[in-house]
N, C-alpha and C positions, 0 to 999 in steps of 0.2 A: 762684325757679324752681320751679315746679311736678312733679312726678315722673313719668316718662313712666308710661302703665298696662303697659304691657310689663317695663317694671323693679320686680320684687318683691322679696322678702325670697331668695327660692330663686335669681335671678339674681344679688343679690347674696352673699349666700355663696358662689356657684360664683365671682363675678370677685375677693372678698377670698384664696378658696382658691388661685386660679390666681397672683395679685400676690403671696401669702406665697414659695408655692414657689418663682417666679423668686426673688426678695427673700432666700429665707432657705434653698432649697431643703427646707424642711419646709412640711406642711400645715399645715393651722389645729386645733391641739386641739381637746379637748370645751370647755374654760374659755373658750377665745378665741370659740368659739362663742356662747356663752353669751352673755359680753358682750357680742359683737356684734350678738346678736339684740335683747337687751334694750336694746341704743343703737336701734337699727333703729325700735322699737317706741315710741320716745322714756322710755324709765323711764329712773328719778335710778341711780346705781351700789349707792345704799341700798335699793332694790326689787330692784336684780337680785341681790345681795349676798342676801338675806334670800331670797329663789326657789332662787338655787341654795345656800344655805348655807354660805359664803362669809363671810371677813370683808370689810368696805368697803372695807378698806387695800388687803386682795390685788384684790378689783375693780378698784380702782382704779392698778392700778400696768400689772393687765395691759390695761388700755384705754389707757394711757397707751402702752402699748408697741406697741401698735395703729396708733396715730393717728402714733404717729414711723414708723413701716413703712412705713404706704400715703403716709403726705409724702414717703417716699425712692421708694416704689416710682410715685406720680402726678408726683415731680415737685412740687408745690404744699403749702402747708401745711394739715394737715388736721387736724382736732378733730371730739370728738363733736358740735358745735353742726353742722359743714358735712360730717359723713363721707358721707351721704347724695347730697348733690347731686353732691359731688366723683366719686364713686362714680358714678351716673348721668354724666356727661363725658366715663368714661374707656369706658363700658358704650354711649354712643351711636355713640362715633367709631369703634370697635373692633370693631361688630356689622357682618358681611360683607353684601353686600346679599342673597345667595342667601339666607341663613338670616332673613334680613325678610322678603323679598317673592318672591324669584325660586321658588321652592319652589313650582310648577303654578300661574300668575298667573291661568290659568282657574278655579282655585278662589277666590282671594280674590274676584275679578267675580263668580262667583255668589255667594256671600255676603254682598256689596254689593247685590246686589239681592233677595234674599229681604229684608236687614234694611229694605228700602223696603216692604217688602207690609204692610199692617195686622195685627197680631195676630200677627206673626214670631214663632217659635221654632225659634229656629235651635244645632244639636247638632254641635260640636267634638269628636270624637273620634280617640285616637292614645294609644300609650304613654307613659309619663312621655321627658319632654326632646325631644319630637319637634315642637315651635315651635307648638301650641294658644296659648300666649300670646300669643306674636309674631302669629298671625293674625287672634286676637278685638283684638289693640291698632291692627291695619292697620285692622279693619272700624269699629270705635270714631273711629278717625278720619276715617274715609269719613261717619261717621255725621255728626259733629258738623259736615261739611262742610256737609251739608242740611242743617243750621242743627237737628239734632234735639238733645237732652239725651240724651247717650252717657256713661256710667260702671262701673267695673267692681270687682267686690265679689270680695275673696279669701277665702274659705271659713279660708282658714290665722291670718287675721286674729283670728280668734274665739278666744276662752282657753276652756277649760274649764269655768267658771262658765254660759259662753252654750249651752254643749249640757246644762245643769243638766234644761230641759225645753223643752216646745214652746214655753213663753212664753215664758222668757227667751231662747231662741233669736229668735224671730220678732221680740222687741224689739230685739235686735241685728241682726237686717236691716234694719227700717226707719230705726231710728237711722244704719247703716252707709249705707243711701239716701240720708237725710237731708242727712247731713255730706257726701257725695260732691258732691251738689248745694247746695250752700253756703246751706242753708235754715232758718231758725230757725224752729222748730214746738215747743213746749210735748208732747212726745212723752209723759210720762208723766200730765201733768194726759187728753188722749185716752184712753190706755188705761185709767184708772182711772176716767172716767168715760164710756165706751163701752159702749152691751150686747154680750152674745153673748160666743160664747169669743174663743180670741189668734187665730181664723184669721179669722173677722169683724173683728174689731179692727184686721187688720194690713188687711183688706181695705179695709175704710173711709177707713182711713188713708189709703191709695195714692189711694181714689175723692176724694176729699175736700182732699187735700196736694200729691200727686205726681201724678194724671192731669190733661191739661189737654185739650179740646177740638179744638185747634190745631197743637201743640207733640209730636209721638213723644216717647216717653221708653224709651231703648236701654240696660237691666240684663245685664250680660255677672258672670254667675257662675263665675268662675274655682275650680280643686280641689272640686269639687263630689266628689268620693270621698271627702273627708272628713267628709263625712256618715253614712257607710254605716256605720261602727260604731256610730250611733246610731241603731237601728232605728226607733222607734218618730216620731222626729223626719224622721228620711228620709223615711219611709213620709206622714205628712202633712205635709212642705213641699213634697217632689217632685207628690204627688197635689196639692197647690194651686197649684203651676205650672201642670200640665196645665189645672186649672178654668180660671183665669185667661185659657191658649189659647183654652181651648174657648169661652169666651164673647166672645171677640172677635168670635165668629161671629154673635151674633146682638144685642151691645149695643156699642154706637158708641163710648163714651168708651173701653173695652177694645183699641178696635183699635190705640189709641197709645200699647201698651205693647208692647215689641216684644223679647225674651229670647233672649240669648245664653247656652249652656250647655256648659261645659267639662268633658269628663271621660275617665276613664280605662277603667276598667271600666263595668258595667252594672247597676244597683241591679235584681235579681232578687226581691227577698222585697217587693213590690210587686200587688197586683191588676191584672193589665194593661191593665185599662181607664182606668186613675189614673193610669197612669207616664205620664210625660214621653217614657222613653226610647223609643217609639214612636209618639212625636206629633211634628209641624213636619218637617225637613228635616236628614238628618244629614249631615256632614262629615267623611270619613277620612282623614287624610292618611297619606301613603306615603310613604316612602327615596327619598334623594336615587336619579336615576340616572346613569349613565356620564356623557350630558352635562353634565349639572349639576353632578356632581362637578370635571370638566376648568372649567367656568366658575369655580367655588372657588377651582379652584389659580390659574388665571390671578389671580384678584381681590387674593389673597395674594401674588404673583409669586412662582409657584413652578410649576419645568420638570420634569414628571416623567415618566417612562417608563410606557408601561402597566402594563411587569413591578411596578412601585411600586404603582401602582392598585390592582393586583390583590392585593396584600400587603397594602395598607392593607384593601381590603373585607372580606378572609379574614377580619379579625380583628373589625372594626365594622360589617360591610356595608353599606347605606347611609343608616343612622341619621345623620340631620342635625345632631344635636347632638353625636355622639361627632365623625363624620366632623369639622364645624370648629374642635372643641377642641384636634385634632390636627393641622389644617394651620394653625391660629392658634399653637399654640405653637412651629412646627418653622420657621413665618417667623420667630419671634423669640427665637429659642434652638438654639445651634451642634451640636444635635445629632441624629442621624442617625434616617430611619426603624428602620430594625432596630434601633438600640438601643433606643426608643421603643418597639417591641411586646416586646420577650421581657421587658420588665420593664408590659407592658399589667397584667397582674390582682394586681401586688404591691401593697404596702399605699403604696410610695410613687410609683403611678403616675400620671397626669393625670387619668386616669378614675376617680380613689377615691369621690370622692363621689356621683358618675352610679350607680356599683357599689353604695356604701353607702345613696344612695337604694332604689335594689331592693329589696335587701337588708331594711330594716328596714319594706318596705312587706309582703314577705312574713311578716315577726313578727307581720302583724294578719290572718293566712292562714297559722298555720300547717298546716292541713290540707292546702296546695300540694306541703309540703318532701318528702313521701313521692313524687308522682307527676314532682315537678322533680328530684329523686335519681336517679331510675330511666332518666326520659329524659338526662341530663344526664351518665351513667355512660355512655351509649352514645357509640362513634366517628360512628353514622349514624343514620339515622331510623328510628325503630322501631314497628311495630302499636300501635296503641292498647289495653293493657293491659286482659284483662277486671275487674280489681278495681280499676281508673281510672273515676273518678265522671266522666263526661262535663261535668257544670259545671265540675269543679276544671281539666279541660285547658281548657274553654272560659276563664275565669279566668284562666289562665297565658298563653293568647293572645292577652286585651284586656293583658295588665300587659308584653306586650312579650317575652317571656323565651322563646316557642316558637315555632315555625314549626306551621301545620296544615294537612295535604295531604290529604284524604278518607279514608282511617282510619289516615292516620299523623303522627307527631311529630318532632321534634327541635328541640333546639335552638335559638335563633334566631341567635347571633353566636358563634362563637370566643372572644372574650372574655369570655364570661357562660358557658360550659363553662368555661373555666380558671379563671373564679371563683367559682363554685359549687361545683365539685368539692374547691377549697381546703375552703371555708365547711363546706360539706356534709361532708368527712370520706370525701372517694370515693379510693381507692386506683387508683390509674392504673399 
């Protein structure tokens, strides 16, 4: 069984995190993490053991304790050999349709058809958990419907060693190409006997291996933000994307390359004739609305009052991904919306880890924490701050966490005040 491209490592830790809590009403530690990732990633308990500093024994007791949870919590027996697939079964049947497909279906149709145009560069943009996955995996499969070569590269994939430099970056893309498309190509005998630097090298590579004539080939770059701490690699893989576009325009085997790109923010420290971020066709998606939320609850069989609605939005407003976190857990667990929000931003809420994602995206921005303090102190929306750098609010309103009204701020949800202001140290 092959693994859906919608199902990654961050889907699954949210569905192991949500199975523990029914299961044991605790989240997943940092350790259970750990090894869950390093299963994920296929390493032995003796690689992950030695990563996280760990003896084997304790690895392996708590993987062990792993694989008997999600057996009691899927129902089925599971081990590290099948946690994967098993995991994917429970993540297919359990994903609402709204949070697939129903989400503006006039968006996905245009995006079916840009990824038909020759030379497509097509740009996914949304806060973190607002279904960018879910919709480059809808287009991915529309793709391969044409009979094109559709695969999708997660940036999160890559270890530490791959961002070493350009080159070994860029040999981890092709390789990661490679392998997606079930190819066997002598990848390092090319590079080492190829002229020119790694961006000729990767280029040839693609003209030479991966383009074909006849055949599109559709690169959907998922977490492309994790790039950004790597300036100098950002700055020349994004500007070889744009090349790449750009010459679709005037050389024929280029038009059957066709790029999907996913992201969060916006790589700024860029010459703006090189980025990407202003080339091809972008895509914002927006909160569910009123109707679409009513479609949710029906899909979950679940009768709610508006006064309900409107309690729930207070707190998540119409973030897709909180919104059916919360109507998926409350179809299967006896307990109430109100008790559900006033324990929203505690450390054992549903939303811990949607939270602690945020959270530790601004540890690579701490220059936000000062202007996210200020706005995030206030009960209402407030001027925009003369010793507020205009990029850092821009910034806080691609990563999801603010509302911006023409020169004012606040806030974006209720529950990102109640949990900041914890985090933050705001006295209320």
């Amino acid at each position: 069984m092959s693994l859906d491209a919608g199902f990654q490592w961050n889907a699954a830790q949210q569905l192991v995190d949500q199975l523990m809590l029914q299961t044991t009403q605790k989240h997943l530690s940092d350790v259970e993490i750990q090894v869950l990732q390093g299963a994920w990633e296929g390493k032995t308990y003796e690689a992950i053991a030695a990563e996280s500093y760990l003896t084997v024994k304790y690895v392996s007791e708590v993987g062990g304790r792993l694989w008997q949870l999600l057996s009691e919590a899927l129902q089925e027996e599971v081990k590290k050999t099948n946690f994967r697939q098993a995991l994917q079964r429970r993540w297919q049947t359990h994903q609402p349709q709204s949070y697939q497909g129903m989400k503006q279906p006039s968006q996905w149709e245009f995006c079916c058809a840009e990824i038909d145009k020759p030379g497509a560069l097509l740009r996914i943009k949304a806060p973190i958990q607002f279904g960018k996955t879910t919709l480059m995996a809808q287009v991915l499969k529309y793709a391969q419907q044409q009979g094109y070569r559709a695969i999708a590269i997660n940036l999160r994939d890559a270890v530490v060693d791959d961002f070493g430099s350009l080159d070994s970056f860029l040999q981890w893309f092709i390789a990661s190409v490679t392998y997606a498309l079930n190819l066997t190509v002598d990848i390092e005998t090319h590079w080492r006997k190829s002229l020119g630097n790694s961006k000729i090298k990767c280029r040839t590579y693609l003209q030479k291996y991966l383009l074909t004539d006849d055949i599109p080939l559709v690169i959907a770059l998922d977490e492309v933000d994790r790039l950004f701490t790597h300036q100098l690699i950002a700055g020349e893989f994004l500007g070889m994307l744009r090349t790449w576009h750009e010459d679709a325009k005037t050389k024929l085997l280029w038009t059957q390359l066709r790029l999907i790109v996913l992201h969060t923010e916006v790589y700024t420290q860029i010459d703006i004739n090189q980025s990407p971020f202003n080339a091809g066709t972008e895509i914002q998606l927006t909160e569910l609305n009123s109707t679409e939320i009513l479609t949710l609850l029906n899909q979950y069989q679940l009768h709610w009052s508006q006064q309900e609605i409107k309690k729930l939005t207070a707190i998540v407003g119409g973030h897709p991904y909180l919104v059916t976190l919360t109507l998926q857990f409350l179809a299967q667990n006896p307990t109430s919306l109100e008790q559900l929000l006033n324990t929203a931003a505690t450390p054992n809420s549903i939303y811990r880890s949607h939270l602690e994602r945020q959270w530790h995206k601004l540890q690579t921005h701490s220059h936000l924490l000062a202007p996210l303090k200020a706005i995030a102190s206030a009960d209402a929306a407030i001027s925009i701050q003369p010793h507020f750098h205009l990029d850092d609010v821009v910034k806080l309103y691609d990563l999801g966490l603010i509302q911006l009204q023409q020169h004012q701020v606040s806030i974006r949800y209720e529950l990102y005040r109640q949990y900041f202001r914890e985090r933050l140290g705001i006295q209320t």
